[in-house]
N, C-alpha and C positions, 0 to 999 in steps of 0.2 A: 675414527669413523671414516670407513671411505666411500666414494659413492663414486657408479658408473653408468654410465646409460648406453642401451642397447637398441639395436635398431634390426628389427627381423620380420621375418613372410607372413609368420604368424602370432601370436601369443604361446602358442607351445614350446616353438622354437627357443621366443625369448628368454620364458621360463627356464629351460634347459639350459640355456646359455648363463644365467642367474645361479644357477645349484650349482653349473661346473664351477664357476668361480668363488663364489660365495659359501659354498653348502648351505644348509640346514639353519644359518644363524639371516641370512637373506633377508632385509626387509623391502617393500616393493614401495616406493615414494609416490609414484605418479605413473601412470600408462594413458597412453593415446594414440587416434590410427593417425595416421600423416599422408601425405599427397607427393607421390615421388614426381616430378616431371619428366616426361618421355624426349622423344626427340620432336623436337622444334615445338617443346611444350604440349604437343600431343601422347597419347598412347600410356598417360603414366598410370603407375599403380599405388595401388594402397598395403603401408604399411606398417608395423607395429611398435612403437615405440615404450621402452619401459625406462624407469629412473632406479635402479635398486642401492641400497646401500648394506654394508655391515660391519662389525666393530671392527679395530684395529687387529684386535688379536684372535680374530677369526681366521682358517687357514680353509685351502678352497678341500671342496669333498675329499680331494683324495687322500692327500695327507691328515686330512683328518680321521678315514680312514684308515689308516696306518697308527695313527697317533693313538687309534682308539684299548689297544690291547696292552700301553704302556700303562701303567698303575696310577692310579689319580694320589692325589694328596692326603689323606684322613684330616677329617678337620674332629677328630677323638680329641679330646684335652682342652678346644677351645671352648670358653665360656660362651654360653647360648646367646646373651646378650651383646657379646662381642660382634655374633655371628652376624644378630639383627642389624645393629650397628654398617656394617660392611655391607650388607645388602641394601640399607637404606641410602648408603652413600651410592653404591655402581648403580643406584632406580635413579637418581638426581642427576648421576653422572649422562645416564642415556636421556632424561628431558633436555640436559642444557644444549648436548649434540643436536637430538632434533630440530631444538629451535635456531640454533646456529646453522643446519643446513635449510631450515623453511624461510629464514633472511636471507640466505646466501639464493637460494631460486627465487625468493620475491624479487632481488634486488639484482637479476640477470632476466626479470620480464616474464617469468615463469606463473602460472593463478597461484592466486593463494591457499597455501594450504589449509584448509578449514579444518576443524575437527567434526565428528561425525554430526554431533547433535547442533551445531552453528551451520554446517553445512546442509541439513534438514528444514529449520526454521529457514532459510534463506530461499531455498527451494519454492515452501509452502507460499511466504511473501512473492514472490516470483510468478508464481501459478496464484494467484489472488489478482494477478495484475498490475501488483503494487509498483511504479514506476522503479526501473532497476536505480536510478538515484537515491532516490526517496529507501529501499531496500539498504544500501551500503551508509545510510545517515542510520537506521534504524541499529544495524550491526556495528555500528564506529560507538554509539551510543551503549550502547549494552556495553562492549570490550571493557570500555572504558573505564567500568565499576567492577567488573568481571576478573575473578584470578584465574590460572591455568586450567585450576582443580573444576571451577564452576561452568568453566566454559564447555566443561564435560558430562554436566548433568542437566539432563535433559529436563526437569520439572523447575530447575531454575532457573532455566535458560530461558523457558517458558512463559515465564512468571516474568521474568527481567523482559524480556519483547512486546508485553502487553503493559508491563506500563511504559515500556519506550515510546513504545505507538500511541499513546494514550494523548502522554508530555507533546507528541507532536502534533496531535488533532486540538486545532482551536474549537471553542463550543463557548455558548453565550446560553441566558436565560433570557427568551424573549418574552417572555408573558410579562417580566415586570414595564409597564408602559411610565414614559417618558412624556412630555410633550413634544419631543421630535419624533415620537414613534405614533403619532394620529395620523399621520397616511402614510400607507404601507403597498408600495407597489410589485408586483409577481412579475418580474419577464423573463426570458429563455426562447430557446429553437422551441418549433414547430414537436408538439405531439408528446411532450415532455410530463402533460397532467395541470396544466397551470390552472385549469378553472376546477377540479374536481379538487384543486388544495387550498385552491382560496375559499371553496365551500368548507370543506373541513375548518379551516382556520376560525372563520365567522361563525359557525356551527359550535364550536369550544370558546371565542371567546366571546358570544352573546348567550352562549344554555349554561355552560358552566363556570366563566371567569365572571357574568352577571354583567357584559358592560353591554354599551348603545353602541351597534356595530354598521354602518353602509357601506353596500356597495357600488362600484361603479364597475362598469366597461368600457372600455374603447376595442373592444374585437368585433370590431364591425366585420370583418372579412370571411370567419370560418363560420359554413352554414350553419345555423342552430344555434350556434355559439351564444348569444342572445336569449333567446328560448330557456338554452340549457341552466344556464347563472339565474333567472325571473324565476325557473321550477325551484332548485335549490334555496333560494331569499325568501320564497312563500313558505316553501316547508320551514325553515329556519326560525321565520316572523320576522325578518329584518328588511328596511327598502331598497332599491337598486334602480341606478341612473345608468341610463345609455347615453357615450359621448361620441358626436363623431369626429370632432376637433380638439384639437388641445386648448382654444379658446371654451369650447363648451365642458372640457375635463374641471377647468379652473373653477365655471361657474360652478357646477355640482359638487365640488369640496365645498364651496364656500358657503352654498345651502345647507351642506350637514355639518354647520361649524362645532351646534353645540353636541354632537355625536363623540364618541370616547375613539373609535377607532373608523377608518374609511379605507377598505383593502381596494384595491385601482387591479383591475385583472386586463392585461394588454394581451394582444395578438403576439402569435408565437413567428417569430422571426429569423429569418435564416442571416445567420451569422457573415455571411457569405454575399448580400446581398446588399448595397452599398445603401440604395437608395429605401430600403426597407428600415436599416438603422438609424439612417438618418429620421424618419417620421418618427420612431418610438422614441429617441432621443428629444424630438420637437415637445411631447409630452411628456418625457418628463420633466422639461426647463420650464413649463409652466408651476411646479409644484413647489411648494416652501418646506424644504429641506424635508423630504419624504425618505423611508427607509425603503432601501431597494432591494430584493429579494431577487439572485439567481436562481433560477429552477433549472435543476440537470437530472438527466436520468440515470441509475447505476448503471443501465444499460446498454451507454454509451461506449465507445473506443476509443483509449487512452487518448490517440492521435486526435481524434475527432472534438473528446473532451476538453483538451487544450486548446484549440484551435476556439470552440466558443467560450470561454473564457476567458482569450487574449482579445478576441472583438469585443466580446460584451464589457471589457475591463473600459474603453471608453466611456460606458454610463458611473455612475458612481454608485456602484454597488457597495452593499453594507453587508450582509449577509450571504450566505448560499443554503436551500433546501435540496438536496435529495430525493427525487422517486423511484419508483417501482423498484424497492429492496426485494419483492414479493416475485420478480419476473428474473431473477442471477442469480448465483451460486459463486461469485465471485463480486466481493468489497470491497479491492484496492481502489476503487474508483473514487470514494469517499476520501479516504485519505491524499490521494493525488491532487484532489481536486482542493482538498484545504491549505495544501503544499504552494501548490503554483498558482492558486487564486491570491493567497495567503489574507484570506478571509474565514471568519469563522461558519460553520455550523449552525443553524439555527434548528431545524426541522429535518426529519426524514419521515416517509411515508411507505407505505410496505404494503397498501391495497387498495381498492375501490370505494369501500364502504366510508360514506358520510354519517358521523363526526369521527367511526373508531380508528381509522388505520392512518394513525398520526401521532407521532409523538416527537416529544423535546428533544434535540441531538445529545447525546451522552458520549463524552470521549471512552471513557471507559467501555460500555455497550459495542461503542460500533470497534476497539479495538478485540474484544470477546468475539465481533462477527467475521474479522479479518484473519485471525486466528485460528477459528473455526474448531474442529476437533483437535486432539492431541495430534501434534507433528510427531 
C-alpha cells in the first residue's frame, strides 16, 4: 500500500494529481483546506490538501492504460471455492493495510480516522452538547466491546451508545424515604423553577405517595415569592412556614418533627456572588443532615453549567434535579452535568403544570433523549 499526500489550489487539481499517479484504483484517506502564510505572515492563501493512497501493484493511469489490451489470465479450471477463498484473503488483506496506515496517522497527530457510522453518532453527541470529553469516554466505551465489523453498523452502534450513556448517567429512586431524607432542601441560580418543583414534589408526595408533607421558605427576597409557595400549600392541603433567619429555619423543622417529609425552598443564588452563598450556606448548617437538591436548567451553557456546580459543590449536595427539558432541543446538559457534579439524578421536570410535569430520573429515558432520532 502506498500513500501520498497532495497539496493544491483546488480539490480538482488535487484530484487530477491522484488519477495521474494512482489511476482508477486511488483511495482518498483524508482531505482538508490548510492556511499557507504570505509574506511576513500576511496575505496567505487557502489551500487543499488531500492524503490518497493505493495498493502496491497498482500502476499509475497510464501504464495501466497500456497494460489494458494485454490478455488477463482465465481463472477457467479454477475451482469456484478456491476462487472465494482468494478473495476472502486480498478483502482482509486490504482491512489489515487500512488499519496499519489509520495507526500510522494517528500516531504522526493526524484525527482519527472514524468510520462512517462512529463518526455520525459522535457528531449527533457533539451537537447535543454533550461535553467533547464526556463524547470520547462514550466512544472509548463502546470500542471497547465493539469488533471491526460492528463498528460499521449503524443499528448497533446505536444500540451499544445508548446503553453507554446509560452506564454513565447516575440515577437514584428518591421516593423511597429514609430518615435522612425528612428535610429535603432545593437550591440553585436564580430563575431555574426551584419553587414550581418543590410544589410538584409536595404535590406527589402528599396526593399520591400518601405522606404528611411541610413546607418551609426562606426566599424572602423575590417578590411574590412567598404568595406564590402559600397558593400552591393551599391548593395542595399541606402547611408552610416562612423563615427569615436560619435561626427561625431550625425552629420551623422542629415544629413539623412529626411530619414524614419538610422540602425547605431557598432563594435562587448567583453562583458568582460571594456574600449571597455564604447566607444560603448559614441555612443550611442549621439542618441535621438534610438531603440537598441542585436545581439546574437544561437550558443552561455548558460553561455556565459548570461554573454553578463547582460553586454550589461547597454545599453538600446530594442529588441534582433538572428543568425545563420542555424549553431545548438539546440533552447533553444532563449528562454533563452528572459527569462533573458526579452526583446522581434524582428528578427532571419538562413543564409548568403542578403535580404532572415531573417525573423520576431514568438513565435509560434521558439516554433515549440525548440520542434523540436515528443518527
Amino acid at each position: 500500500m502506498r500513500v501520498k499526500r497532495y497539496v493544491a489550489d483546488s480539490m480538482q487539481e488535487a484530484i487530477a494529481r491522484v488519477k495521474a499517479d494512482f489511476g482508477k484504483d486511488a483511495v482518498i484517506l483524508h482531505t482538508k483546506k490548510i492556511r499557507e502564510r504570505g509574506f511576513l505572515g500576511l496575505f496567505g492563501r487557502t489551500r487543499v490538501e488531500v492524503l490518497a493512497a493505493a495498493d502496491n501493484s497498482a500502476r499509475p493511469a497510464a501504464a495501466a492504460a497500456g497494460a489494458a489490451r494485454e490478455p488477463r489470465a482465465s481463472s477457467y479450471g479454477v475451482p469456484p471455492r478456491a476462487q472465494e477463498s482468494g478473495a476472502h484473503a486480498e478483502l482482509a488483506q486490504v482491512r489489515e493495510e487500512l488499519k496499519a496506515i489509520r495507526r500510522a496517522l494517528e500516531g504522526q497527530g493526524g484525527k482519527q480516522l472514524e468510520p462512517g457510522p462512529v463518526a455520525a453518532i459522535k457528531q449527533h453527541l457533539l451537537d447535543q452538547e454533550v461535553h467533547p470529553d464526556v463524547v470520547q469516554e462514550i466512544l472509548d466505551g463502546v470500542r471497547a466491546q465493539a469488533s471491526e465489523e460492528q463498528l460499521e453498523q449503524e443499528d448497533w452502534l446505536r444500540e451499544a451508545a445508548r446503553a453507554q450513556i446509560a452506564r454513565e448517567i447516575m440515577s437514584v429512586d428518591p421516593w423511597q424515604l429514609a430518615d435522612r431524607g425528612r428535610v429535603q432542601c432545593l437550591v440553585g441560580p436564580t430563575g431555574v423553577g426551584k419553587t414550581t418543583t418543590i410544589a410538584k414534589l409536595a404535590a406527589n408526595f402528599a396526593l399520591l405517595a400518601g405522606k404528611r408533607v411541610a413546607l418551609v421558605t426562606v426566599d424572602t427576597y423575590r417578590i411574590a415569592a412567598v404568595e406564590q409557595l402559600k397558593t400552591y400549600a393551599e391548593i395542595i392541603g399541606v402547611p408552610v412556614d416562612v423563615a427569615f433567619t436560619p435561626q427561625e429555619l431550625r425552629e420551623a423543622i422542629q415544629r413539623r418533627s412529626d411530619y414524614d417529609m419538610v422540602l425547605v425552598d431557598t432563594a435562587g443564588r448567583s453562583q458568582k456572588h460571594k456574600m449571597q452563598m455564604a447566607e444560603l450556606r448559614a441555612f443550611i448548617d442549621v439542618l441535621d443532615e438534610p438531603l440537598v437538591h441542585l436545581v439546574l436548567s437544561a437550558t443552561t451553557r455548558t460553561k455556565d453549567m459548570l461554573d454553578v456546580i463547582e460553586r454550589f459543590g461547597q454545599l453538600p449536595i446530594a442529588y441534582l434535579i433538572m428543568t425545563k427539558l420542555d424549553e431545548t432541543s438539546t440533552y447533553g446538559s444532563l449528562l454533563n452535568a452528572c459527569k462533573f457534579a458526579g452526583k446522581p439524578l434524582s428528578y427532571v421536570t419538562n413543564g409548568q403544570t403542578v403535580p404532572d410535569d415531573i417525573e423520576v430520573a431514568e438513565a435509560d429515558r434521558i439516554a433515549e433523549l440525548i440520542l434523540g432520532v436515528r443518527v
